[in-house]
N, C-alpha and C positions, 0 to 999 in steps of 0.2 A: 593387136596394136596397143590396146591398151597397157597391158603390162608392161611394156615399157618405157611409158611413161612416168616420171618422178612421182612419188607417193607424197606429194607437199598439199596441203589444207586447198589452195588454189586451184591445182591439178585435180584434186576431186571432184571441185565444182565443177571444173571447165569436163570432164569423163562423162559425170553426171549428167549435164547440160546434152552433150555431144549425143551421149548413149541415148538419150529422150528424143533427141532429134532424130535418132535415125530408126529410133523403135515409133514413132510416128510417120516415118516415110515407107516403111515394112508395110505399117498396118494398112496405110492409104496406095499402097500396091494392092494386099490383099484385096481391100474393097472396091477394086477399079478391077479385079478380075485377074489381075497379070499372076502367070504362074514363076512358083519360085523355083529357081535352078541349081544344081551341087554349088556351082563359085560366087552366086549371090549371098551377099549378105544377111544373118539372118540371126535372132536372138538365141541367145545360148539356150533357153527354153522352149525355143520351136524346135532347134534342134533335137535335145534332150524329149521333147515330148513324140518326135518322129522315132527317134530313134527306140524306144520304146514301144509304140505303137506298129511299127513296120515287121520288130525284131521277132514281136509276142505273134503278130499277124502269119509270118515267115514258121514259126514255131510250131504253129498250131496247125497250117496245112501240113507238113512232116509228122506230127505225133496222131493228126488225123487219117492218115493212112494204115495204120494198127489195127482200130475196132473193123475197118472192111479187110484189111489184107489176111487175117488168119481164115476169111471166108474162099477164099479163092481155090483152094482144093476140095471145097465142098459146095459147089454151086448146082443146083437140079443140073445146068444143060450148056455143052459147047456154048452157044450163044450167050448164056449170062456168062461164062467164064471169063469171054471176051472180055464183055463190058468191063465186068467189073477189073479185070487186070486193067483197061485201056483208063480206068478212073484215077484206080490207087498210082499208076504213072504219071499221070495229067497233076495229082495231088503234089506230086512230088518235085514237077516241075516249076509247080506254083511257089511251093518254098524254096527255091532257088531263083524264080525271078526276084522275090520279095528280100530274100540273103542280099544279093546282086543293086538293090533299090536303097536297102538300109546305108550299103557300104559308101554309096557318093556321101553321106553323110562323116563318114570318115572313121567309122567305126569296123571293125575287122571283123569276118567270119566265126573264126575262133575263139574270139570272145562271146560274138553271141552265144555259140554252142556250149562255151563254156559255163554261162550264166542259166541255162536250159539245166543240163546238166547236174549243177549245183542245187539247183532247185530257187535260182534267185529272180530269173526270168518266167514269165508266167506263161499259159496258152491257152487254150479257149476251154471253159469247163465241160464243156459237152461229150469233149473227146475221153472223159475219166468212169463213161460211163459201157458197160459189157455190152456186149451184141449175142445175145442164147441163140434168134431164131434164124432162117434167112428174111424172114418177113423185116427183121432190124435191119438190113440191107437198103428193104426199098424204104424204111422210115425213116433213113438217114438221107436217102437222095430226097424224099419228097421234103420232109421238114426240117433236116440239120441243113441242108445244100440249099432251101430255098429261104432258109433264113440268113444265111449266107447272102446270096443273092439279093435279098432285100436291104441290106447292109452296105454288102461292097461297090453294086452300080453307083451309087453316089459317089465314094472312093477315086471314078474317074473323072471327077469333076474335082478333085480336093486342091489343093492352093499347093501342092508340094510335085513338081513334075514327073519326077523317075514312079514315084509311087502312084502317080492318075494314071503314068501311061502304061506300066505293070499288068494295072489291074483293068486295063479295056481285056485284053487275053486271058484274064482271070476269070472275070465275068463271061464270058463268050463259053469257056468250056462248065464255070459253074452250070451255067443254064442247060449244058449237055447233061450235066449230071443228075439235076432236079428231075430234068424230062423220065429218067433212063429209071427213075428210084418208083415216079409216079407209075410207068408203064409196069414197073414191075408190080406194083401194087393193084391196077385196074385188072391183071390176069390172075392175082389170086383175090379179092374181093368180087371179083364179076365175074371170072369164067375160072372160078378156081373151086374145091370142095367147103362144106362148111368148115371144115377143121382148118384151111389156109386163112378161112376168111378170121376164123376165131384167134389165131395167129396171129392174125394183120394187126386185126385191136388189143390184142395183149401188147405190143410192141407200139402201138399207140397209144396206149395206156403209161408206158414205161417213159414216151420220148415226149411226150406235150411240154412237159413244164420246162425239162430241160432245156427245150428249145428254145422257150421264150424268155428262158433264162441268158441265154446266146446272147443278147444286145446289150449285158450288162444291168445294172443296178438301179431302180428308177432315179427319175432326174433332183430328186431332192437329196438320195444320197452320194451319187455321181460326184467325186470332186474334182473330173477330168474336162469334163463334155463340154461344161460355159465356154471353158478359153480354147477347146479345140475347134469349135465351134464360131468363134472369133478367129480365129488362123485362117477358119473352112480349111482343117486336117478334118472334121465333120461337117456334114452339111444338115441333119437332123438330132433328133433330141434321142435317147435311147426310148423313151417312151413312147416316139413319133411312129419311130420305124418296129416297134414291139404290137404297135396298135393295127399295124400295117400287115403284118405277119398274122392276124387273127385275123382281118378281115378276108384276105386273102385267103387262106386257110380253110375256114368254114366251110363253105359253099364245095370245096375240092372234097373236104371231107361228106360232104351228104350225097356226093356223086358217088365214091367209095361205097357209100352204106356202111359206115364207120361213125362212131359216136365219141365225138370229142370229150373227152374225161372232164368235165368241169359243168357243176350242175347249176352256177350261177350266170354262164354262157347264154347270152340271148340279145337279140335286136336291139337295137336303141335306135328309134326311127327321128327321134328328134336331134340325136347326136351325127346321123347315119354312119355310124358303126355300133363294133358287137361292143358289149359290154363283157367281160372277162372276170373272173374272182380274184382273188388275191394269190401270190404268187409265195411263196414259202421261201424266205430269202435267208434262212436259216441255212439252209441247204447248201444253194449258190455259196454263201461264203464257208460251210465245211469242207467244201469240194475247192474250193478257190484257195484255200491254207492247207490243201495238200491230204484230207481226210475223204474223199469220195471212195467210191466202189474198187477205182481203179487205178488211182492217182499212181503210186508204185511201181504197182506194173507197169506202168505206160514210158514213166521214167527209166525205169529201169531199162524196158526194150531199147530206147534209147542209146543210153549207156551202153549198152554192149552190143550195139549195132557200129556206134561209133568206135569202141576200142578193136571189135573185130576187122574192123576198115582200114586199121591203123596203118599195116603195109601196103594198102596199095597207096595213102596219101604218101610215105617213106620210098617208094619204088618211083613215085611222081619226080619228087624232089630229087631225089639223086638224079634221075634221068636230064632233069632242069641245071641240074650243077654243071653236070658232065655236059653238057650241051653250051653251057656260056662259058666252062675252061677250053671250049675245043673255039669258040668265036676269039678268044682274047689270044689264045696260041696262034690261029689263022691272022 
C-alpha cells in the first residue's frame, strides 16, 4: 500500500508516521499474547526474519536425515531397522510441514530449495558432521534430537501461528526420537560389551560440543536473538536454553556411565547449575561458511537427490495441465 503512494516530502512523513503506528499496534498484539496470522499485517522484518528462520529450520530437518539414512542398511537388528527408517521419515515430514509454514509467508518452495542449493540458505551445523559408529545413531537421538527439543517446545508458543502450530507435531515425534537414541544407548553402555560401551564414549566424545553448538552463538555475538525475542519468534536466549541442554544432560550421562568430554564441567550450587568450559566458536563458524567435515557432501547429496527427482516433479505437472485443459474443455 505504501508504494503507491506519491513520493512527495509530505507523503514520507505521513508513511513514516502511519508505518510507526502500525509497527506499534504489531508489537502491542505481540505482548498481549495474540498470535499472528498469514493475512495479518506484519513488518517487512518479521516477515523477512520468519522467513529465514522457518526456511533454515525446514532445511535442516531434510539434510538431517543423511548422517542417520546411510545407517539404515546397516543396523545390528530388525527392530533398530525399524526405528530408525520410522525416524529418518518422520525427519522428512517435518521439512515439509515447516516448507508448507514458510509458504503462508508468501515465499515459494523452489526458492527456498533454490537458495539451499546454491549454498545461500543455511541449516543447522551439526548435520555437517560424519556418523563412523552405530553408537552415533543413538548420540544423535540422545543429544542432537534432545537439543532439538529443548529448542523447539518453545517454538509452540512463538508469536507466528502456522509455525507454533507445526511445531506441536514436531516436538511430539522429536521426543519419540530422543527416547529411541537414549534406549539405544542404555543397551550398549548397560547391557552392552565394553567395546559398545567404549563406542558410546568415543561418539560422545565427537558430538558434545557440536551439540551445544546447535543453539547458536552466545548472546553477545547473536545479532538475531534481541528482536526475535521481542517478536517472541523466540522465547529464550541461545545461552538460556544451551545452559538447559547441560543441565539436563549430565545427570543422563552419569546414568550412561559415560564421561562428559569437558574437564571444567562441575556443579555450581550457588548458581544451581553446571558450570560448562568454553566452547570453541572457531569451529561453529568454519562449519557455518561451509568448511566442516562434511559440509559438501551433504550438499551435494542434496543436489542430486533433487535433480534425480526432477521427472517425477515434470510427470506431476503435466498430469496437473492435462487435468485443467480437460475441466476448461468440459
Amino acid at each position: 500500500m505504501y508504494a503507491q503512494l506519491v513520493d512527495t516530502g509530505v507523503d514520507k512523513v505521513r508513511d513514516a508516521s502511519e508505518l510507526q503506528g502500525l509497527e506499534q499496534q504489531f508489537q502491542k498484539r505481540i505482548d498481549d499474547g495474540v498470535r499472528v496470522e498469514p493475512k495479518d499485517w506484519m513488518p517487512d522484518a518479521y516477515r523477512r526474519t520468519l522467513v529465514r528462520q522457518m526456511s533454515q529450520h525446514a532445511h535442516s530437518e531434510v539434510v538431517g536425515m543423511l548422517p542417520e539414512g546411510n545407517w539404515i542398511t546397516r543396523a545390528p537388528t530388525l527392530k533398530r531397522k525399524a526405528i530408525l527408517m520410522a525416524k529418518v521419515q518422520d525427519e522428512a515430514g517435518h521439512g515439509l510441514y515447516l516448507y508448507s509454514a514458510a509458504e503462508t509467508l508468501g515465499v515459494s518452495r523452489d526458492d527456498m530449495v533454490a537458495d539451499l542449493h546454491s549454498g545461500k540458505a543455511k541449516y543447522s551445523s551439526i548435520f555437517n558432521y560424519p556418523t563412523l559408529s552405530w553408537a552415533d545413531i543413538g548420540m544423535i537421538g540422545w543429544l542432537v534430537d534432545g537439543a532439538a527439543i529443548i529448542n523447539q517446545i518453545p517454538l509452540c508458543r512463538c508469536s507466528y501461528g502456522p509455525y507454533a502450530r507445526a511445531m506441536v507435531r514436531v516436538c511430539k515425534e522429536e521426543s519419540f526420537h530422543q527416547r529411541q537414541g537414549y534406549d539405544l544407548l542404555i543397551q550398549m553402555c548397560r547391557h552392552g560389551t565394553q567395546e559398545q560401551k567404549d563406542m558410546a564414549q568415543d561418539a560422545l566424545n565427537r558430538w558434545w560440543w557440536p551439540a551445544l553448538m546447535m543453539f547458536g552463538p552466545s548472546d553477545s555475538d547473536s545479532t538475531n536473538s534481541e528482536q526475535s525475542m521481542k517478536w517472541r519468534i523466540k522465547l529464550f536466549s541461545n545461552d538460556e536454553l544451551r545452559q538447559k541442554m547441560v543441565d539436563q544432560t549430565v545427570p543422563q550421562a552419569d546414568y550412561l556411565g559415560l564421561t562428559i568430554p569437558d574437564p571444567d564441567l562441575k556443579w555450581n550450587a550457588k548458581r544451581g547449575h553446571y558450570d560448562f568450559g568454553d566452547i570453541d566458536w572457531s569451529e561453529f563458524w568454519a562449519v557455518i561458511k561451509g568448511n566442516g567435515p562434511c559440509n559438501r557432501e551433504r550438499l551435494q547429496a542434496r543436489v542430486d537427490a533433487h535433480e534425480n527427482g526432477n521427472w517425477v516433479r515434470e510427470a506431476f505437472a503435466a498430469h496437473a495441465a492435462k487435468q485443467q485443459a480437460s475441466k476448461q474443455v468440459a
